[in-house]
C-alpha atoms as one frame of an Amber mdcrd trajectory, in Angstrom:
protein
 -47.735 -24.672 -53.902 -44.471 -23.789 -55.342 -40.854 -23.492 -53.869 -41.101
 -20.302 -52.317 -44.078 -20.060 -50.601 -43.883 -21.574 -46.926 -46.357 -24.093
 -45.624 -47.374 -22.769 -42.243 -50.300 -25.297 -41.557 -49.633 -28.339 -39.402
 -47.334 -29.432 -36.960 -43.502 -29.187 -37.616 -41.798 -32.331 -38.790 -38.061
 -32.798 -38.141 -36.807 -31.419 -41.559 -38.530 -28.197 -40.787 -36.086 -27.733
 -37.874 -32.425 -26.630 -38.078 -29.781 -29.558 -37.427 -27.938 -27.508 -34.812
 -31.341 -26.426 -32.989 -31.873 -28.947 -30.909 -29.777 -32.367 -29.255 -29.752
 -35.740 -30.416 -29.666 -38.605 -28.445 -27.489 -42.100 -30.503 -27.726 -45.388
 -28.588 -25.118 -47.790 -29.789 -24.845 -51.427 -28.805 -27.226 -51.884 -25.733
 -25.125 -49.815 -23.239 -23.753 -46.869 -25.139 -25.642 -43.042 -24.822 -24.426
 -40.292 -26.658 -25.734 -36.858 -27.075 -25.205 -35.003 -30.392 -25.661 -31.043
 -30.826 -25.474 -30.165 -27.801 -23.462 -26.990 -26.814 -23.488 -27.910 -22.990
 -22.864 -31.967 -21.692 -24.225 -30.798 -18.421 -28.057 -30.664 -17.896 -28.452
 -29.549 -14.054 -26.663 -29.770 -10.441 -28.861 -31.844  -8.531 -26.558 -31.858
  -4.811 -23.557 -30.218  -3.318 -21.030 -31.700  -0.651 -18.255 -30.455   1.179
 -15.164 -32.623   1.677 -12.262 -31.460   3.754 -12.902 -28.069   2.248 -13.138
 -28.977  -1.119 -17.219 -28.226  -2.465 -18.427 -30.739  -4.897 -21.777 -30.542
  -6.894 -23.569 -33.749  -8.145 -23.703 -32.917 -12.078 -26.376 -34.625 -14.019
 -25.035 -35.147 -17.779 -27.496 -35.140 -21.350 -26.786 -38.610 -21.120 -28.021
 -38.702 -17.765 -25.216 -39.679 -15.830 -24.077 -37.891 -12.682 -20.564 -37.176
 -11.599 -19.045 -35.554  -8.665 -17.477 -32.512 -10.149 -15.351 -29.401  -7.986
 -16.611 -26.060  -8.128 -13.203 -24.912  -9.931 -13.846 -27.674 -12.632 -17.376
 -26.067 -13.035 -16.534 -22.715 -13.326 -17.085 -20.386 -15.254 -18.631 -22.637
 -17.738 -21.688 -23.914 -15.744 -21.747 -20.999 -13.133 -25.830 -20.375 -14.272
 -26.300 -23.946 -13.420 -24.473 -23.754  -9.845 -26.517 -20.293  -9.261 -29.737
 -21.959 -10.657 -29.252 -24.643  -7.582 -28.018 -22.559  -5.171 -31.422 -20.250
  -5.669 -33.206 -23.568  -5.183 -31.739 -24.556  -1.904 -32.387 -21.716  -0.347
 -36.015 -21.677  -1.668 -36.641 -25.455  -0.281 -34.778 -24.504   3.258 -37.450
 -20.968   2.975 -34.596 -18.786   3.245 -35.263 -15.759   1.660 -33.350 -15.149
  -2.483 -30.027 -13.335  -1.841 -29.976  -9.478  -3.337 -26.916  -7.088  -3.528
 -27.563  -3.796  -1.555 -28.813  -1.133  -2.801 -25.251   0.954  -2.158 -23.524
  -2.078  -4.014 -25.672  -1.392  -7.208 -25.743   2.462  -7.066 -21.530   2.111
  -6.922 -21.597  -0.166  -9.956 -23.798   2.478 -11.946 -21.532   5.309 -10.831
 -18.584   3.371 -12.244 -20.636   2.451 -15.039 -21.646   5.595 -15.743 -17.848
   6.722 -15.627 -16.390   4.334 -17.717 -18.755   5.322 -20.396 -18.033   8.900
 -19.944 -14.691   8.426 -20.491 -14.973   6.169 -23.367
């Protein structure tokens, strides 16, 4: 086989994959977890409490810590993961998935529509 022709039989090893594809995880000492090349230190929201108005969501970390975090500290960085939850309370309480209206969606293709027009 020479250099340009691409072995495509057999299961990827790690050189086959790019260095920024996919997260490392570096253990130093006995105590110490770090995660390399990853774009987003936040994995998932696992819980949300309210304290004296202030919401809070339970953020689980790629090292697999969890930290109370505000909703202003999450946003709009991790908004998908607050959504993502959110979806998934409402699933486990059987409430039904929240839609916009139909006259909400119509009015944002009309402006839509105009915007481009104008353009």
């Amino acid at each position: 086989m020479t250099d340009t022709e691409v072995d495509d039989i057999g299961p990827l090893d790690e050189a086959d994959l790019p260095a920024s594809g996919f997260a490392e995880r570096l253990t130093v000492g006995s105590d110490d977890t770090a995660i390399a090349g990853s774009d987003t230190p936040l994995l998932s929201v696992v819980a949300k409490r309210s304290t004296n108005q202030l919401v809070e969501y339970l953020a689980l970390t790629t090292s697999y810590e969890t930290f109370w975090l505000s909703r202003e500290a999450l946003l709009p960085e991790y908004a998908s993961l607050i959504e993502t939850f959110g979806k998934a309370e409402r699933k486990n309480k059987g409430l039904p998935e929240l839609r916009r209206s139909a006259r909400l969606a119509d009015a944002n293709a009309e402006v839509d529509d105009d915007y481009l027009l104008i353009v």
